[in-house]
C-alpha positions in Angstrom: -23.3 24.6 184.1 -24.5 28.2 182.4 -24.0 29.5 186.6 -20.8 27.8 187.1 -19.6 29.3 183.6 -20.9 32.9 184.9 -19.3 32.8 188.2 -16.0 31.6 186.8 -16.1 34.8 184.7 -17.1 36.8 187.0 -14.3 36.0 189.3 -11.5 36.1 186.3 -12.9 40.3 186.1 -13.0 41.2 189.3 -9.7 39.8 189.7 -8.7 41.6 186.9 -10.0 45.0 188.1 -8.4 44.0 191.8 -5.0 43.4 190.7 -4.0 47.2 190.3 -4.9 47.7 193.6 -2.9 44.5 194.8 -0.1 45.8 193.4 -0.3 49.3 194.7 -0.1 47.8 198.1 2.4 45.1 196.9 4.8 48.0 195.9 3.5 50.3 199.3 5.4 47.2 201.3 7.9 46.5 199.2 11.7 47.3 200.1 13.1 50.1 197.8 15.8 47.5 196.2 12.5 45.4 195.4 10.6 48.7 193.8 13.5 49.6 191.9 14.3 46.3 189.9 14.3 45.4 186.5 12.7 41.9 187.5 9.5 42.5 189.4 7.9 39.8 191.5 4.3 39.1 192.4 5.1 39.4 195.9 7.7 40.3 198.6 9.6 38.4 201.1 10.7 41.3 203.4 7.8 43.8 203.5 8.2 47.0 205.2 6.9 50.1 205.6 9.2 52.6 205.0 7.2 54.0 202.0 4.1 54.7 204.7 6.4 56.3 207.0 8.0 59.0 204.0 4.1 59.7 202.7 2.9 60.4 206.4 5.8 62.5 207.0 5.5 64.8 204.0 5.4 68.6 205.1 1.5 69.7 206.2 0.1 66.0 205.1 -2.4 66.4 207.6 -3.4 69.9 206.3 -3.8 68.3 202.7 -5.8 65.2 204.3 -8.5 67.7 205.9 -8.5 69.9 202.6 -9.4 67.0 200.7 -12.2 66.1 203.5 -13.3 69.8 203.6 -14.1 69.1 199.7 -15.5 65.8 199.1 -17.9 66.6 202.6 -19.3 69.6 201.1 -19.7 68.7 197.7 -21.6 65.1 198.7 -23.9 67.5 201.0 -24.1 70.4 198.7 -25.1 68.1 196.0 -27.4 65.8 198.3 -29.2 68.5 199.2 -29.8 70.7 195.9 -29.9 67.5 193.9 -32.9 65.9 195.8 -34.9 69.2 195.6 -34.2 69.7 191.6 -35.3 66.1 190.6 -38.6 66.6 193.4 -39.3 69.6 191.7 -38.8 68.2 188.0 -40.7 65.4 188.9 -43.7 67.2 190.9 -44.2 70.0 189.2 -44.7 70.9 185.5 -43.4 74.3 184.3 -42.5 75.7 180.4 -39.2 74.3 179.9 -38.8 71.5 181.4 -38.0 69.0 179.1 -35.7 71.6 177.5 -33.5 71.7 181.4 -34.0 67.7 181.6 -32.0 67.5 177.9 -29.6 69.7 179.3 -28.8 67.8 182.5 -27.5 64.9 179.9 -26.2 67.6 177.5 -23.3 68.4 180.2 -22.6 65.2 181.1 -21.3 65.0 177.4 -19.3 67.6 177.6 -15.5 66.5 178.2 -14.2 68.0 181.6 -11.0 68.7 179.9 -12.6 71.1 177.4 -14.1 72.8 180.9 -10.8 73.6 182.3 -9.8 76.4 180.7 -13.2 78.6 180.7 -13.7 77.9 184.2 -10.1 79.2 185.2 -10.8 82.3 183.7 -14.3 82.1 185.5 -13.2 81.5 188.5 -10.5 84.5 188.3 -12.8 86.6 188.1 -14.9 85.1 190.4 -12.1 86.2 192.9 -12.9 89.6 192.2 -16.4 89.4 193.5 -16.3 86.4 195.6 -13.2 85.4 196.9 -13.7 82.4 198.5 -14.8 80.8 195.5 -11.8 82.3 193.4 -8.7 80.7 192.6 -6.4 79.3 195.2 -9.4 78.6 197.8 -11.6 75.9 198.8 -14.8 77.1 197.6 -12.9 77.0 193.7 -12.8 73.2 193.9 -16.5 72.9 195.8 -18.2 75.0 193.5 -16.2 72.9 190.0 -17.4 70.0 190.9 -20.8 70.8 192.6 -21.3 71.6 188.4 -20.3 68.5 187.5 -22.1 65.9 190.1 -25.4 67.6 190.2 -27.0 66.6 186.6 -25.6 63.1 187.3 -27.5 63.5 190.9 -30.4 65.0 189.3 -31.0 62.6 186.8 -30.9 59.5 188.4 -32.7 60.9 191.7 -35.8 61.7 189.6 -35.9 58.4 189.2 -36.4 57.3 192.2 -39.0 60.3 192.9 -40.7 59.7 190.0 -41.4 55.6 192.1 -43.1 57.6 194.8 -47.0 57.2 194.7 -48.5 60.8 193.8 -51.2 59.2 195.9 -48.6 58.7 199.2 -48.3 62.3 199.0 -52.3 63.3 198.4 -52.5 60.9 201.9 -49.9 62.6 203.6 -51.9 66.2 203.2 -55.0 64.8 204.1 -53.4 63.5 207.3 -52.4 67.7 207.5 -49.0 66.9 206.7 -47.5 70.3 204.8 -45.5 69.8 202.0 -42.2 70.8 203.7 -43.1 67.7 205.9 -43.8 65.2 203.5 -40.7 65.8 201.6 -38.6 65.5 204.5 -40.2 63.2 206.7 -42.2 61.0 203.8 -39.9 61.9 200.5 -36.4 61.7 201.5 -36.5 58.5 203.6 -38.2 56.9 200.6 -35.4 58.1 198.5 -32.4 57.4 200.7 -31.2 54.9 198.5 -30.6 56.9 195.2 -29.0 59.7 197.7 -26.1 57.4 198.7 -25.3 56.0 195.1 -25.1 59.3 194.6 -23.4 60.6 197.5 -20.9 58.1 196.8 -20.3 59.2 193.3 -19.7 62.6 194.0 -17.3 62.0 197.1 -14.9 59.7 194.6 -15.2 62.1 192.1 -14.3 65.2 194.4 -11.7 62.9 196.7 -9.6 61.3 193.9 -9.1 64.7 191.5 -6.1 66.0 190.3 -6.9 68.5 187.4 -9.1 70.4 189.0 -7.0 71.2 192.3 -3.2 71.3 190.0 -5.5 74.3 188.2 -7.3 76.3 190.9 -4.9 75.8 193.5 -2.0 77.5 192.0 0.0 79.2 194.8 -2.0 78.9 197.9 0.1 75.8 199.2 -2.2 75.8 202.6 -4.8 75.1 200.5 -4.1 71.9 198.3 -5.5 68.1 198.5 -4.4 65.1 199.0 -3.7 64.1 195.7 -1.4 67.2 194.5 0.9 65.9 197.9 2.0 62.7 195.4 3.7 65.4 193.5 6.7 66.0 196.9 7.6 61.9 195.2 7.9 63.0 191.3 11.7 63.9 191.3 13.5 64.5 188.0 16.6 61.7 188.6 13.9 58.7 190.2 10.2 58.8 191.3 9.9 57.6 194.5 7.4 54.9 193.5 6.9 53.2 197.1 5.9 56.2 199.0 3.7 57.0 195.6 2.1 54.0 196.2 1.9 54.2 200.0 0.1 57.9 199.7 -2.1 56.2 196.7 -3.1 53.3 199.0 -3.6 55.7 202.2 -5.8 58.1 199.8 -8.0 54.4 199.3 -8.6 53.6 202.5 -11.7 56.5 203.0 -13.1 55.5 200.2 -13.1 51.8 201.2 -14.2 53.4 204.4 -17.3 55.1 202.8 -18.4 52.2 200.6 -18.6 49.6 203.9 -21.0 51.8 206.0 -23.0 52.8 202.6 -22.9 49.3 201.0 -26.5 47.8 201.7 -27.7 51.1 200.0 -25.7 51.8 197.7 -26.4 48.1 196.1 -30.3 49.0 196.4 -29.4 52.4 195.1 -28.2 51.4 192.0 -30.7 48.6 191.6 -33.4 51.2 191.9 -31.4 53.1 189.3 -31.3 50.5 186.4 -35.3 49.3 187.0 -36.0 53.5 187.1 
């Protein structure tokens, strides 16, 4: 009875946490008389897909779906890759101040991102000045922002999973005359793979899905926006255009749906790992 009461539950939740995205697709298909009136309905009887055509033809949509790519790609690498040598390092070596950078690492997760914004507008201006592909209106702006914000997350929990690593896996590995270098690519990071794609997939949601970021470091340069600031062509001052907003919303989805099929075995044993680390 006690596992029939808990799936029950569990079902009522995650149909809770589904319906939004039901009906963002509901309203994607829906006619525009149907989006439109004052008495809603749970479902349509003439779907369409109107609303997909007006989001794909938006002016430079395709140039706005590889920006977006360009970002999220580079950040899940970027942070993959400097991430997984941090927490190795944290965790393998001892060095004066480490606890003091480990309590930082949660100390900037604490930090709202929208007290960030400001100071790093005015860093990244004058970024421009010395750097300027990782100034305002460029690419790199929006890589480096939220490389800053997905590493500590990365850090932390991947020390974690080093940290499960035997010391004596590694103490085998040399005496086999397997350098370091070796071990931690061909021993380490295999070990580890799991805690890299809950990770990976963090940071590619956070970097695909935001707004604030690219509406403030990608002021003029309209070559140069994502995904989401397109949504903004729909915002009209008489009537939003609420069935190509939800058309774009549910084409932005389907990526990230994408992403979480091919990494789901992982990311499941990834976050398991996390919560017994």
């Amino acid at each position: 009875m006690k596992r029939r009461i808990a799936e029950v539950v569990t079902v009522l939740i995650a149909g809770v946490v589904a319906f939004p995205l039901y009906w963002m697709v509901l309203t994607a298909i829906k006619p525009e008389s149907e989006v439109i009136s004052a008495d809603p309905r749970p479902w349509t009887l003439a779907p369409t897909l109107d609303s997909f055509v007006r989001a794909l033809t938006v002016q430079s949509f395709g140039r706005y779906l590889l920006n977006s790519l360009v970002v999220a790609l580079a950040v899940v690498l970027l942070s993959l890759l400097i991430s997984f040598l941090a927490a190795t390092a944290l965790t393998r070596f001892r060095f004066r101040s480490r606890t003091t950078l480990l309590v930082m690492l949660l100390v900037v997760q604490m930090v709202p991102v929208e007290a960030l914004t400001i100071p790093l507008f005015f860093m990244m201006k004058s970024v421009r000045d010395v750097v300027p592909v990782f100034g305002l209106n460029h690419l790199g702006s929006l890589v480096l922002v939220h490389l800053a914000f997905s590493l500590p997350f990365a850090i932390w929990m991947l020390r974690g999973f080093v940290a499960a690593v035997p010391v004596e896996l590694e103490e085998a590995a040399t005496l086999d005359g397997a350098s370091r270098f070796r071990f931690l690519w061909q021993v380490l990071f295999p070990l580890v793979a799991p805690g890299l794609v809950a990770t990976s997939v963090l940071s590619f949601i956070h970097a695909w899905n935001d707004f604030l970021f690219a509406k403030t470091f990608i002021i003029s340069a309209a070559e140069n926006q994502t995904l989401p600031l397109a949504l903004q062509v729909f915002i009209k001052p008489d009537q939003n255009d609420w069935g190509a907003i939800m058309a774009g919303s549910t084409l932005m989805t389907i990526p990230v749906l994408i992403f979480f099929i091919v990494v789901q075995r992982r990311l499941v044993a990834g976050l398991a790992g996390a919560v017994k680390s």
